[in-house]
N, C-alpha and C positions, 0 to 999 in steps of 0.2 A: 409765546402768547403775544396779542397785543399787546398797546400799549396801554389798554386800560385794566391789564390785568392785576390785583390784588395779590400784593405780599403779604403772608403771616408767616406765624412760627404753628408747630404742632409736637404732637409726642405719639408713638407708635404705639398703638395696642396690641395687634398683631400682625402675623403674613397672612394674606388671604391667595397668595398665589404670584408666580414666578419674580411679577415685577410689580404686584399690585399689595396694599396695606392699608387697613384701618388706622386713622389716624385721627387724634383727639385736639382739637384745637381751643386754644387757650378759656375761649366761652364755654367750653364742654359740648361742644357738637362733635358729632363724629362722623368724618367723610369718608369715601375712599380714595386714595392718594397712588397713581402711579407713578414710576420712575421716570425722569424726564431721560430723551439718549444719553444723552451725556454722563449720566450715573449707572446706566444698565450697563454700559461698556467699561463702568470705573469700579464700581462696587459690587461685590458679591451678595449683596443683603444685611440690612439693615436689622437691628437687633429690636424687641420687646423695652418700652423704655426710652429710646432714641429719641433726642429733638433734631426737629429738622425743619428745613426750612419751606414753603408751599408758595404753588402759583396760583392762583384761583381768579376765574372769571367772575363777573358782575352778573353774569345770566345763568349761573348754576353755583352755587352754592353747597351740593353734595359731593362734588368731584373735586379734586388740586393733584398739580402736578408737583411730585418731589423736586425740587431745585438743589438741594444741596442737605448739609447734614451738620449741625450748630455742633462748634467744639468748645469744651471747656475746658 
């Protein structure tokens, strides 16, 4: 994404499909979230539950790109 793309955090409600997931973000919005490349090729799927991390544009608001996957 640009450079004026928005980081948050989120938590996964579900899979909605091969590389795509509902995801609840911290306000309790719920967007759909795809896998950025770099995780389709790394990770098999993402579990119910999962925090992770999002890319999200300034001119949409319902969609974020999975960036990565929060450890604790």
């Amino acid at each position: 994404m640009s450079e004026t793309a928005i980081e948050t955090t989120g938590t996964i409600l579900e899979r909605k499909g091969e590389i795509l997931y509902r995801v609840e973000l911290m306000n309790g919005k719920v967007v759909l979230g795809h896998l950025s490349k770099k995780l389709t090729d790394e990770m098999a799927e993402l579990a119910d539950g999962a925090e992770v991390i999002l890319e999200m544009t300034p001119y949409d608001f319902d969609q974020a790109r999975i960036t990565g996957a929060m450890h604790s």
